[in-house]
BALOBA-1460 file (C-alpha; in Angstrom, 3 decimals):
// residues 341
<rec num="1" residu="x" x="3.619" y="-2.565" z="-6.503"/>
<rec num="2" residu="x" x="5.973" y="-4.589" z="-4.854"/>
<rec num="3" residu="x" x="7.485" y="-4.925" z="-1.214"/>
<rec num="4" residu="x" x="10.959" y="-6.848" z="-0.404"/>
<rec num="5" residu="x" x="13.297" y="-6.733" z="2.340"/>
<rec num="6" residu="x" x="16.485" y="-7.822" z="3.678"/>
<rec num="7" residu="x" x="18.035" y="-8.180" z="7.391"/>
<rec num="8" residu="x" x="21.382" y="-6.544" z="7.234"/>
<rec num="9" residu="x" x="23.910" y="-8.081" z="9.675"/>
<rec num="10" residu="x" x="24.469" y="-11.506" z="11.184"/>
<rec num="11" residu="x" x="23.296" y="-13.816" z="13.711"/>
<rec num="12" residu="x" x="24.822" y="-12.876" z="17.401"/>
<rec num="13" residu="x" x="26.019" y="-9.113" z="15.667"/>
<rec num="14" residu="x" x="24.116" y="-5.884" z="15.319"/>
<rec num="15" residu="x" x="21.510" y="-6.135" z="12.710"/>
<rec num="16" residu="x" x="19.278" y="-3.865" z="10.675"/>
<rec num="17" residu="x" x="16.038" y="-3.746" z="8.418"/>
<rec num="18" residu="x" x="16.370" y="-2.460" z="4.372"/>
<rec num="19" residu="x" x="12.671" y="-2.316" z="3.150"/>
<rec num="20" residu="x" x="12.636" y="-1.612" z="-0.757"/>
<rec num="21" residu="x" x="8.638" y="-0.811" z="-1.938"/>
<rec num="22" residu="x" x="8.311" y="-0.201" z="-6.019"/>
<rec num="23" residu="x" x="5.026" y="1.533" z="-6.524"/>
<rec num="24" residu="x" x="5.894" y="1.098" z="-10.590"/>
<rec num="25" residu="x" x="6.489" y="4.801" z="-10.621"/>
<rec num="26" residu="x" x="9.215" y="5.426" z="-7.569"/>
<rec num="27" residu="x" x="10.967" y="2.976" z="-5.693"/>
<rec num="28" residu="x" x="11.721" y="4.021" z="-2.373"/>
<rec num="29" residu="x" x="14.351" y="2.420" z="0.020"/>
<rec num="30" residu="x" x="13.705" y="2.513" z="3.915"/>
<rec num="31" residu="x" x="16.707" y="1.889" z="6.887"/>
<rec num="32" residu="x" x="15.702" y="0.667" z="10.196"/>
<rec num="33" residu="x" x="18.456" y="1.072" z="12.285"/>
<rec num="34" residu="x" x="22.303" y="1.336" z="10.938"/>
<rec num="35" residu="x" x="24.244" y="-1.023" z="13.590"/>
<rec num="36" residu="x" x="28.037" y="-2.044" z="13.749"/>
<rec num="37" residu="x" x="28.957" y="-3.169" z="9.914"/>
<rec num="38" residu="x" x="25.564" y="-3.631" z="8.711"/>
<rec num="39" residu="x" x="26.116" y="-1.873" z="5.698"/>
<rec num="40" residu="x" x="29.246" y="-3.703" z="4.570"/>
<rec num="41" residu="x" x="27.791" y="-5.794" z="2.298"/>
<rec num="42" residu="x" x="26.246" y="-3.150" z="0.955"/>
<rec num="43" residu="x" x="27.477" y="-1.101" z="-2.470"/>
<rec num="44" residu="x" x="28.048" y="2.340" z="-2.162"/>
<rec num="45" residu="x" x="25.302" y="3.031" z="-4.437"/>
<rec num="46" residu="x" x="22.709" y="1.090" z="-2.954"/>
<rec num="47" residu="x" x="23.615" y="3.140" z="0.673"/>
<rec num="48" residu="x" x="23.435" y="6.404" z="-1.828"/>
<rec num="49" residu="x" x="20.082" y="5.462" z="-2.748"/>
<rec num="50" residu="x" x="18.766" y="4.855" z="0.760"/>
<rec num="51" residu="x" x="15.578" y="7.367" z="1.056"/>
<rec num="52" residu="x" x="14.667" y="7.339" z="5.220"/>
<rec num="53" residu="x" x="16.664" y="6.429" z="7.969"/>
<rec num="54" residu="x" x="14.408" y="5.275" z="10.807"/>
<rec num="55" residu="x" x="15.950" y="4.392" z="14.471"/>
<rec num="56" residu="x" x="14.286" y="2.121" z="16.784"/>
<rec num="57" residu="x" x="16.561" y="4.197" z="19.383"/>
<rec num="58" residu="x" x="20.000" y="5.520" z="19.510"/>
<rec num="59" residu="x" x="22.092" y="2.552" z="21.652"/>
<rec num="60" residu="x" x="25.055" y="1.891" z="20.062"/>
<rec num="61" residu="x" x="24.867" y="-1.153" z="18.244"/>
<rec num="62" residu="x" x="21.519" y="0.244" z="16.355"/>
<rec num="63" residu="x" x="23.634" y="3.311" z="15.222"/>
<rec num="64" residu="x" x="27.510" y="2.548" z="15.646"/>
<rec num="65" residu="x" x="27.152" y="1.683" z="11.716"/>
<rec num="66" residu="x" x="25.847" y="5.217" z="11.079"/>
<rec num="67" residu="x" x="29.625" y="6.493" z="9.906"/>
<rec num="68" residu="x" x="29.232" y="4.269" z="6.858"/>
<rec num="69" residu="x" x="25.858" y="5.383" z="6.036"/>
<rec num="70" residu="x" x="27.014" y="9.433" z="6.149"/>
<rec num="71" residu="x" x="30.159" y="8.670" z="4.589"/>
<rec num="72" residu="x" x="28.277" y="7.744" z="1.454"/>
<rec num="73" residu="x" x="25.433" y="10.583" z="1.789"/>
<rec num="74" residu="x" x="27.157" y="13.643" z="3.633"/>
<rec num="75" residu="x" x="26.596" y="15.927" z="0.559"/>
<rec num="76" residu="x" x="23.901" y="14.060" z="-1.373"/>
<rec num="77" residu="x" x="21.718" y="16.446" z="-3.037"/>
<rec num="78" residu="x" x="19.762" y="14.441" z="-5.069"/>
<rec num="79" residu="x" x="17.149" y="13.446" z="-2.419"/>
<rec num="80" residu="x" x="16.148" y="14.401" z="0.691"/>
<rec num="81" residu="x" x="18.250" y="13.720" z="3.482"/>
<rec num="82" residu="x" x="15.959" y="12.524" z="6.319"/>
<rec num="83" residu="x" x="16.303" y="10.319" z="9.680"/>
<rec num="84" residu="x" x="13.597" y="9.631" z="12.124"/>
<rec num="85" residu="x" x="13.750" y="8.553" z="15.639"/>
<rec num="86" residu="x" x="12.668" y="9.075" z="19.522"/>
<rec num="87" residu="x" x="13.372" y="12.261" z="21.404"/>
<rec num="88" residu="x" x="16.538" y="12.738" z="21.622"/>
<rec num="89" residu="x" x="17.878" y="11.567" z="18.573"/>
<rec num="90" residu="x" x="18.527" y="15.549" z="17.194"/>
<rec num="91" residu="x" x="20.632" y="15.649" z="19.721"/>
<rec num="92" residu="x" x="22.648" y="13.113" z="19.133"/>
<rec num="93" residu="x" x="22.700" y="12.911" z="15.404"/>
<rec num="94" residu="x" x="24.025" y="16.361" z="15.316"/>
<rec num="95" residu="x" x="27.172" y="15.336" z="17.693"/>
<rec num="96" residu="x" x="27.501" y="12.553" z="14.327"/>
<rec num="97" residu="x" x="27.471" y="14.980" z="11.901"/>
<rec num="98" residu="x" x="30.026" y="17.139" z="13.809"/>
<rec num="99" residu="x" x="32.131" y="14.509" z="14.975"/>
<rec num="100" residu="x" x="34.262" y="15.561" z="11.882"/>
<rec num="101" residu="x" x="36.623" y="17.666" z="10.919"/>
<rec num="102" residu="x" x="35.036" y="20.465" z="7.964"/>
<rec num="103" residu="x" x="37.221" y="22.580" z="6.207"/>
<rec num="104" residu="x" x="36.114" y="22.385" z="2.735"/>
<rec num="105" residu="x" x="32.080" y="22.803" z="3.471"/>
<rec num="106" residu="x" x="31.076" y="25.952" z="2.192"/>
<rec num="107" residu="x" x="30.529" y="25.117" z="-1.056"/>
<rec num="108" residu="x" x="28.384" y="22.351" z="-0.266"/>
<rec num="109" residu="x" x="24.717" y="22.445" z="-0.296"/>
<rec num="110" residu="x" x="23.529" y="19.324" z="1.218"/>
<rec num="111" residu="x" x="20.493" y="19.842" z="3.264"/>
<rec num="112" residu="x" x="19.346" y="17.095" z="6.617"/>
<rec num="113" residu="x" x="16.501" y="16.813" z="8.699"/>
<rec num="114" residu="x" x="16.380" y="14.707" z="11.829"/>
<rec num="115" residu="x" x="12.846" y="14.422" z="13.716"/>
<rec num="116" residu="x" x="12.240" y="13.441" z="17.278"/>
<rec num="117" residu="x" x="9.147" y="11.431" z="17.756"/>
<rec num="118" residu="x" x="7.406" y="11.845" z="20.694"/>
<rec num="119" residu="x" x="4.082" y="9.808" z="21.323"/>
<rec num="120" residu="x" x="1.799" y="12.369" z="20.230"/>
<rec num="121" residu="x" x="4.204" y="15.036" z="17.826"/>
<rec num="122" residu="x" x="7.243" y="15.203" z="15.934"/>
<rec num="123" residu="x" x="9.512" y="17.924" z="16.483"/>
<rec num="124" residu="x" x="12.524" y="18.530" z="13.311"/>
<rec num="125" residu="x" x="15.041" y="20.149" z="12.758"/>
<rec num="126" residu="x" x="17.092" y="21.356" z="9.693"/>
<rec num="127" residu="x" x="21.002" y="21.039" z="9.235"/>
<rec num="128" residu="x" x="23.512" y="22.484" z="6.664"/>
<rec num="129" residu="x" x="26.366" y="20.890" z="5.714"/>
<rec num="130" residu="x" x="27.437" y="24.581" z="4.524"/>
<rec num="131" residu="x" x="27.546" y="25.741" z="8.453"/>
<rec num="132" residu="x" x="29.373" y="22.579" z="8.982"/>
<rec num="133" residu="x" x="25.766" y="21.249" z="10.732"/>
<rec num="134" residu="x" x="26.611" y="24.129" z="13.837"/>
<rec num="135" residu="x" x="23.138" y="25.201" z="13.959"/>
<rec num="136" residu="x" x="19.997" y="22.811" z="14.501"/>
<rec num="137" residu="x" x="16.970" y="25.111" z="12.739"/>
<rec num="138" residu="x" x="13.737" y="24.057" z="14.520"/>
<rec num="139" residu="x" x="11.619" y="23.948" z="12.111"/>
<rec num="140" residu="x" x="8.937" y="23.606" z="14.448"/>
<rec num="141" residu="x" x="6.284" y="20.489" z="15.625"/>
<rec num="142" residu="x" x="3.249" y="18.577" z="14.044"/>
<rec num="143" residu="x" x="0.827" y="16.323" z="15.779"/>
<rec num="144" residu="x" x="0.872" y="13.003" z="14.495"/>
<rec num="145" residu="x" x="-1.310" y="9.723" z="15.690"/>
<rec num="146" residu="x" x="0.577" y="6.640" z="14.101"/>
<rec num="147" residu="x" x="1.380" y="7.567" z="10.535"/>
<rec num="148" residu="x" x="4.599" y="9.050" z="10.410"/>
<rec num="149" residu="x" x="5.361" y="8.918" z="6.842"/>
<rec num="150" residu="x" x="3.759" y="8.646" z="3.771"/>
<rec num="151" residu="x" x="5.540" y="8.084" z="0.564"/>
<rec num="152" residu="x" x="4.464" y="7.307" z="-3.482"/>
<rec num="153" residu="x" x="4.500" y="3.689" z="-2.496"/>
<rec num="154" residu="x" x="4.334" y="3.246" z="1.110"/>
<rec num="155" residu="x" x="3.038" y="4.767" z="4.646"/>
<rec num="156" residu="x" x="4.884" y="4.306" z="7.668"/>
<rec num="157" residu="x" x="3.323" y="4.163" z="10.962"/>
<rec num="158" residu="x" x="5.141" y="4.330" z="15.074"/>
<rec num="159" residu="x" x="4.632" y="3.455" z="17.802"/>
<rec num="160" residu="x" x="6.536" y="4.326" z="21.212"/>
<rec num="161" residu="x" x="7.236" y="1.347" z="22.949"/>
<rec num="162" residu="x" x="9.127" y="0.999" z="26.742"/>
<rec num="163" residu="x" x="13.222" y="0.179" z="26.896"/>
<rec num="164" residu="x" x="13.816" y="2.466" z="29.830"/>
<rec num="165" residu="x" x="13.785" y="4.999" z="27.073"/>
<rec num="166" residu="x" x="11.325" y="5.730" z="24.423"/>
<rec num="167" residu="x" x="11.887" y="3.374" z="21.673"/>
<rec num="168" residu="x" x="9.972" y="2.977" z="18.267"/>
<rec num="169" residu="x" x="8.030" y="0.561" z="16.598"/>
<rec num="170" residu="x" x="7.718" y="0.391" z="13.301"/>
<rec num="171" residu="x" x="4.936" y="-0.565" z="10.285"/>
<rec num="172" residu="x" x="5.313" y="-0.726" z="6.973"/>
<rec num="173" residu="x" x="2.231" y="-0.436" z="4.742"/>
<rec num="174" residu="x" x="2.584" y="-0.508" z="1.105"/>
<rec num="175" residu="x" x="-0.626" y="1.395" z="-0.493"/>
<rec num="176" residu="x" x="-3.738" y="-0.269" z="-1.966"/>
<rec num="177" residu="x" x="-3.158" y="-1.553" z="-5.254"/>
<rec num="178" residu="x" x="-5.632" y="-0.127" z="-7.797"/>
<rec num="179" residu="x" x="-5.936" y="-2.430" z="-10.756"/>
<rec num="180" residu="x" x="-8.362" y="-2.393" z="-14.012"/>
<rec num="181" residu="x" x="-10.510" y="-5.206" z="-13.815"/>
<rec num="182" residu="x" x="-10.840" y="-5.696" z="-17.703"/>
<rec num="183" residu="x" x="-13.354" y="-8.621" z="-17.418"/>
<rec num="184" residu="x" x="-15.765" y="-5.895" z="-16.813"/>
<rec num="185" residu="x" x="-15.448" y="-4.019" z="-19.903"/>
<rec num="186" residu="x" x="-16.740" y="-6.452" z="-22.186"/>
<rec num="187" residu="x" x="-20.596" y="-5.977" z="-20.323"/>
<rec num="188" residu="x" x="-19.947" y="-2.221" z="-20.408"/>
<rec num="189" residu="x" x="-19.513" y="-2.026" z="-24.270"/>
<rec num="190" residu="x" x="-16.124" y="-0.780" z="-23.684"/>
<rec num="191" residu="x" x="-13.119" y="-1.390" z="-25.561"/>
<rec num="192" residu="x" x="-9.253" y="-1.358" z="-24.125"/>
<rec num="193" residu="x" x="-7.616" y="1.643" z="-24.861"/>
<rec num="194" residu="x" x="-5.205" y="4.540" z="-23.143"/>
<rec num="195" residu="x" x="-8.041" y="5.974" z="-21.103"/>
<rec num="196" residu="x" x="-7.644" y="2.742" z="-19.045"/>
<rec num="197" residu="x" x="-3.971" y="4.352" z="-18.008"/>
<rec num="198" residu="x" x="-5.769" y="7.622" z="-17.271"/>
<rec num="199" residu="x" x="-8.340" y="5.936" z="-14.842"/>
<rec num="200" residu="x" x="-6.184" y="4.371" z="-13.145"/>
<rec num="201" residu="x" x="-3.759" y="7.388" z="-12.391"/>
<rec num="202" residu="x" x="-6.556" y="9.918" z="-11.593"/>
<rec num="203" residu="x" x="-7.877" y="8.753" z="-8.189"/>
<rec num="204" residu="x" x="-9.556" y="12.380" z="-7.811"/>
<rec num="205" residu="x" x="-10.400" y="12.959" z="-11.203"/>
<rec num="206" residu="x" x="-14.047" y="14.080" z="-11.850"/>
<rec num="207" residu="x" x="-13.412" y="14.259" z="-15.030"/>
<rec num="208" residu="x" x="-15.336" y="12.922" z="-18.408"/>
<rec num="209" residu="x" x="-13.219" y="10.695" z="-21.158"/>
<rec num="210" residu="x" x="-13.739" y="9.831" z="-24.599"/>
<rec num="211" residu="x" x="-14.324" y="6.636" z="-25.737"/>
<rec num="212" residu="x" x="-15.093" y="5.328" z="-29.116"/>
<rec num="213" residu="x" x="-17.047" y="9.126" z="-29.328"/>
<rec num="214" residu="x" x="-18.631" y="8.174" z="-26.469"/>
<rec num="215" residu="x" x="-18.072" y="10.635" z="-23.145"/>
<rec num="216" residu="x" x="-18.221" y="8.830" z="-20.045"/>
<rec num="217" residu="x" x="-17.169" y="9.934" z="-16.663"/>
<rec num="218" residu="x" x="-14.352" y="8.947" z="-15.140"/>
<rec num="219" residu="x" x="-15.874" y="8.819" z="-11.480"/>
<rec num="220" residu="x" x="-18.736" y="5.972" z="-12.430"/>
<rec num="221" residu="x" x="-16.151" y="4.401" z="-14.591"/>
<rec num="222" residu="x" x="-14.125" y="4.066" z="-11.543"/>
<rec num="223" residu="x" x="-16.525" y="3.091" z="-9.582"/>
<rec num="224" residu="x" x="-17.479" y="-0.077" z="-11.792"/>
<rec num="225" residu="x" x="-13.574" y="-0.995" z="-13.155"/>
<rec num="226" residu="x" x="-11.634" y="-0.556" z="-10.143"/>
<rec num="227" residu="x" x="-10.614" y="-2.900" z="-7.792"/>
<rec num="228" residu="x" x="-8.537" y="-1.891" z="-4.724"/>
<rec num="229" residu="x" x="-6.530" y="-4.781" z="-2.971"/>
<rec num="230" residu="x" x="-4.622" y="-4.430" z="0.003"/>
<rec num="231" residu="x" x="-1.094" y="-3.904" z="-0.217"/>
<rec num="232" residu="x" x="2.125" y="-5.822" z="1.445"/>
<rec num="233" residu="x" x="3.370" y="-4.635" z="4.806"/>
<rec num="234" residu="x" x="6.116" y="-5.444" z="7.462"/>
<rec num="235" residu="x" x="6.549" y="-4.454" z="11.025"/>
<rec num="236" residu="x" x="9.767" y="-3.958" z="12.757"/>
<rec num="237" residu="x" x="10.017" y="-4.296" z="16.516"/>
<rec num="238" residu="x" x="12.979" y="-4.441" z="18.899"/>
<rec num="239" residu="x" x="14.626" y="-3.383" z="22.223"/>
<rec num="240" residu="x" x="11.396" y="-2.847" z="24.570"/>
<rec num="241" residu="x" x="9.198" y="-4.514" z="27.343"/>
<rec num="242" residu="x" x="6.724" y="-7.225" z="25.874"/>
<rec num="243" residu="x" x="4.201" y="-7.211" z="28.755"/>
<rec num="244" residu="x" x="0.766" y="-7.370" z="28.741"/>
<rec num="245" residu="x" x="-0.410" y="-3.923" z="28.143"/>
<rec num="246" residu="x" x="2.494" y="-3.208" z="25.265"/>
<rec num="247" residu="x" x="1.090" y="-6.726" z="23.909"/>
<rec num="248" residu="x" x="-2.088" y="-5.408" z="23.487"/>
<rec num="249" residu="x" x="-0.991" y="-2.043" z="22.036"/>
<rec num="250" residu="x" x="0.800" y="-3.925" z="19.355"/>
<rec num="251" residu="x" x="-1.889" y="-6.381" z="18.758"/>
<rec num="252" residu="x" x="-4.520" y="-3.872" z="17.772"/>
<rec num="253" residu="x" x="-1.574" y="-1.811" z="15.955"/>
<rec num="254" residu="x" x="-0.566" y="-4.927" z="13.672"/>
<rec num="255" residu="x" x="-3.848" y="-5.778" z="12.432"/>
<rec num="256" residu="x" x="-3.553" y="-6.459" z="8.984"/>
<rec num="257" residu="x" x="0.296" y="-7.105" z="8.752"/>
<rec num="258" residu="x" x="1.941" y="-9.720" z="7.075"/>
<rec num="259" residu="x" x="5.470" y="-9.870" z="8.221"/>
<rec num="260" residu="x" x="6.982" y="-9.146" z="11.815"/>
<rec num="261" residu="x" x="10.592" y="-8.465" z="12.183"/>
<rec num="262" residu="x" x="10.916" y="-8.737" z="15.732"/>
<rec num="263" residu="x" x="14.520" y="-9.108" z="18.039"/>
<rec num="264" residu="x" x="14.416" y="-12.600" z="19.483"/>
<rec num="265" residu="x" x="17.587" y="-11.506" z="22.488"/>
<rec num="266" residu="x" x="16.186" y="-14.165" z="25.083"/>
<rec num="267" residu="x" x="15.349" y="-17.783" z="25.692"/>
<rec num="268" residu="x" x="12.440" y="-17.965" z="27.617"/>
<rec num="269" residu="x" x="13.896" y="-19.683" z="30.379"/>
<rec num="270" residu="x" x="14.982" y="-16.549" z="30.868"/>
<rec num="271" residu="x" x="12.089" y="-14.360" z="30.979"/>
<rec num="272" residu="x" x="13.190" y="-12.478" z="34.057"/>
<rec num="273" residu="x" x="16.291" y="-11.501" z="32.622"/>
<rec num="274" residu="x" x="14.391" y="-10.237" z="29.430"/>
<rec num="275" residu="x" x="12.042" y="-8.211" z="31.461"/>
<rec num="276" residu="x" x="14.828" y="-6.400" z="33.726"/>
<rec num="277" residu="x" x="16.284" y="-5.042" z="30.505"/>
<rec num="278" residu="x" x="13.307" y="-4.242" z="28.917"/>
<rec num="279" residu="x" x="13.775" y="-7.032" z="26.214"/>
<rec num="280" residu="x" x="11.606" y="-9.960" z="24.931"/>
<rec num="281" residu="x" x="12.154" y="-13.526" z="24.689"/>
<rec num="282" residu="x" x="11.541" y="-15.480" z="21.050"/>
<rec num="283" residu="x" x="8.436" y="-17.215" z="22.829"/>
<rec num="284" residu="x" x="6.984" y="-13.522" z="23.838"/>
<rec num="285" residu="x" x="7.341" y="-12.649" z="20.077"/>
<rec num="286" residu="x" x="5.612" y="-15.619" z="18.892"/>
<rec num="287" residu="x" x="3.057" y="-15.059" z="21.169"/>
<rec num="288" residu="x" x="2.389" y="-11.493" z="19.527"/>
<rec num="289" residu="x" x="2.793" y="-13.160" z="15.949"/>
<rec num="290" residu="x" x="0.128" y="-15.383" z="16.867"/>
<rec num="291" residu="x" x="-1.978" y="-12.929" z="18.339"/>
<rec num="292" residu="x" x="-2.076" y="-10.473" z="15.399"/>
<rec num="293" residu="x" x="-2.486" y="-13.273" z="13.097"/>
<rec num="294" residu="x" x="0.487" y="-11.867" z="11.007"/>
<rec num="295" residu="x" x="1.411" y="-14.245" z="8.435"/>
<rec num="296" residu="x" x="5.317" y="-14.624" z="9.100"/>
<rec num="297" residu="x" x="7.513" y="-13.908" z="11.982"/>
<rec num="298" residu="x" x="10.910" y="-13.263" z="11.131"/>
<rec num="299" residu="x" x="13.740" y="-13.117" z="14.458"/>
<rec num="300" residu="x" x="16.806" y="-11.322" z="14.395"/>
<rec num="301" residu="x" x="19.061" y="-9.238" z="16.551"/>
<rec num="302" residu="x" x="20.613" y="-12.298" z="19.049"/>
<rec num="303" residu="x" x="22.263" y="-12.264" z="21.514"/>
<rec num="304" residu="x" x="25.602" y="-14.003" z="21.664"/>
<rec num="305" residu="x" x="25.496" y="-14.800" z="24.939"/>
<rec num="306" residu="x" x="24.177" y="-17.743" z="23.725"/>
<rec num="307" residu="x" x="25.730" y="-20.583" z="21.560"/>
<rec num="308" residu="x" x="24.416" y="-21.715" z="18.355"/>
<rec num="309" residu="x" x="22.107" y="-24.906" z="19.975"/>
<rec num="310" residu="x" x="20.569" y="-22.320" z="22.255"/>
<rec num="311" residu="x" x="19.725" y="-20.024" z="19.450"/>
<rec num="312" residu="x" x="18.233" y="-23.322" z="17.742"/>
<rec num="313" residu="x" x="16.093" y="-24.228" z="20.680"/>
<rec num="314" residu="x" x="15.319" y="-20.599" z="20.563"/>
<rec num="315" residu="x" x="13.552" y="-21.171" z="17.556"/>
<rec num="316" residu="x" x="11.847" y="-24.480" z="18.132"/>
<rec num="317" residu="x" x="9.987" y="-22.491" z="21.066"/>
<rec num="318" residu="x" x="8.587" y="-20.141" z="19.278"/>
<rec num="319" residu="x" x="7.862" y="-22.478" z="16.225"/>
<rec num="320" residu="x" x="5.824" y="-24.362" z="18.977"/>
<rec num="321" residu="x" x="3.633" y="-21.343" z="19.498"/>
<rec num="322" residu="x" x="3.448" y="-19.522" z="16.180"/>
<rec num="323" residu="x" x="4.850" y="-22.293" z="13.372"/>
<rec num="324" residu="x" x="5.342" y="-19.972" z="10.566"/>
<rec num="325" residu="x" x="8.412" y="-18.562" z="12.760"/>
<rec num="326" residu="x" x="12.254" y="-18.316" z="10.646"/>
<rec num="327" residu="x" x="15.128" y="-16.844" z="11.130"/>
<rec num="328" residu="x" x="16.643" y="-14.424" z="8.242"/>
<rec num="329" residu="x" x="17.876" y="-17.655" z="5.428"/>
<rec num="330" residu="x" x="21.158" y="-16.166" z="4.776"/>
<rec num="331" residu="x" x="22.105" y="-16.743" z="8.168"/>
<rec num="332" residu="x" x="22.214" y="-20.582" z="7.826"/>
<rec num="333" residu="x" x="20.549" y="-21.028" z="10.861"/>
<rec num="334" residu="x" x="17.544" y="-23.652" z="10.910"/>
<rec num="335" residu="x" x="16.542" y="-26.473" z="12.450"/>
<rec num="336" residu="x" x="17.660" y="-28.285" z="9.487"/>
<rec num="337" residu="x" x="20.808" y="-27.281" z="9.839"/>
<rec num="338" residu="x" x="23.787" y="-29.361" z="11.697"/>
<rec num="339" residu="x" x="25.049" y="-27.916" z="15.144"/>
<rec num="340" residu="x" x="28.914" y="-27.020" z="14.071"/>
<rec num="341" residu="x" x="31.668" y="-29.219" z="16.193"/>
């Protein structure tokens, strides 16, 4: 299995998260947040093949990009249509879908659900492009502690987080990898052969296999050929209060994580500012990088009220707490790189 990612957008616009995670038999594509033009660089059939839409929250420059994604997926019917988000976001998403004119929707058959998370349940509802999306069917609540999502490849975990509205966090966490350790066979007497594909696949099997006329079973074969490594994962944060009890919340939650995409709106000089509008400053991030001994902290989502040398010194804060801090490379931004004239 594999995990990649991208930052959609550029430095001082609205910007976005597209996780890919190929388990070797699916690969599944994940959107955090759909700002202003984020999906322009996009091809149409990469935004076609976009599997979950997840919203941090529903400000405008983490959704005003949401046209382009619908345009491309109104009446998809090859996957599930599905888009996460904090209460509220039903409500809103519907006004999307209906902020259209429909004439020529009966025939179609495309199918969306849009969840509100709330700290402790998810509520969802159902809407058909066939009733021009005029009806939200509840489909009723689930309890839910973290894991929002699991896929073939991938779980994804939130966490409500403080911007003067609820606002999610979000953690990728690509599944174990089960591999054959072959250098065990050898001792066993055992020979490679297809039944290795079949132990590997059947997690739950109980089952005996032949080998060489020999039956063995599959559970103590398992238990002696298998090895289980951790699996790749990526957190998203952005847009709510870093203080000292959401810093601990997150600490705890990230355990284990390698990279953290995390909004960097703020120098730290001004801190103040940051905390009045429920945002962080880079040094604030680095300070949770460093805390949950994640591997890499990636910024994005700046704000241009600042010029280019700010957003460099910006950086060379929080390098000077957590070193292993970049912004996205296609941006061009680095302390390497010349300030422009």
């Amino acid at each position: 299995m594999s995990l990649s990612f991208r930052i959609l957008g550029t430095a001082g616009s609205d910007n976005a998260l597209l996780v890919q995670v190929d388990s070797g038999q699916a690969v599944e594509r994940l959107l955090f947040d759909c700002g202003d033009a984020c999906l322009s660089d996009l091809p149409f059939a990469e935004i076609q093949a976009i599997d979950q839409l997840f919203f941090s929250h529903l400000h405008m420059d983490h959704v005003g990009g949401f046209d382009a994604f619908f345009r491309s997926t109104f009446n998809r019917q090859a996957k599930p249509n599905r888009i996460w988000g904090p209460p509220g976001t039903m409500r809103i998403l519907q006004h999307r879908f209906q902020g259209f004119l429909w004439n020529l929707h009966e025939e179609m058959a495309a199918t969306w659900r849009v969840s509100d998370v709330h700290p402790q349940e998810i509520h969802t509802a159902r809407f058909e492009l066939r009733e021009a999306f005029a009806t939200a069917h509840d489909e009723g609540a689930q309890p839910y502690v973290r894991k929002l999502w699991e896929g073939e490849g991938c779980v994804v975990e939130a966490i409500t987080m403080d911007h003067r509205t609820p606002t999610l966090a979000y953690i990728v966490r690509e599944k174990a990898r089960r591999n054959v350790d072959t250098s065990r066979l050898s001792p066993l007497g055992l020979k490679p052969g297809p039944w290795l594909k079949q132990l590997k696949e059947a997690s739950g099997s109980t089952d005996m296999v032949d080998i060489d006329g020999v039956m063995h079973s599959m559970n103590e074969l398992r238990e002696r050929l298998i090895v289980e490594t951790p699996g790749d994962s990526i957190a998203y944060l952005t847009d709510f209060l870093l203080d000292e009890p959401a810093m601990e919340r997150l600490t705890d939650a990230l355990q284990g994580c390698r990279v953290m995409v995390c909004e960097g709106q703020y120098r730290h000089a001004d801190i103040e500012l940051a905390r009045r509008n429920f945002h962080m400053t880079t040094v604030l991030a680095a300070t949770l990088a460093e805390r949950a001994r994640v591997e890499e902290l990636v910024l994005f989502h700046l704000s241009d009220r600042y010029p280019r040398a700010d957003w460099l010194e910006m950086l060379k804060e929080a390098r000077q707490v957590f070193p292993k801090t970049t912004y996205p490379p296609h941006w061009d931004l680095d302390l390497s790189v010349p300030q422009q004239a």
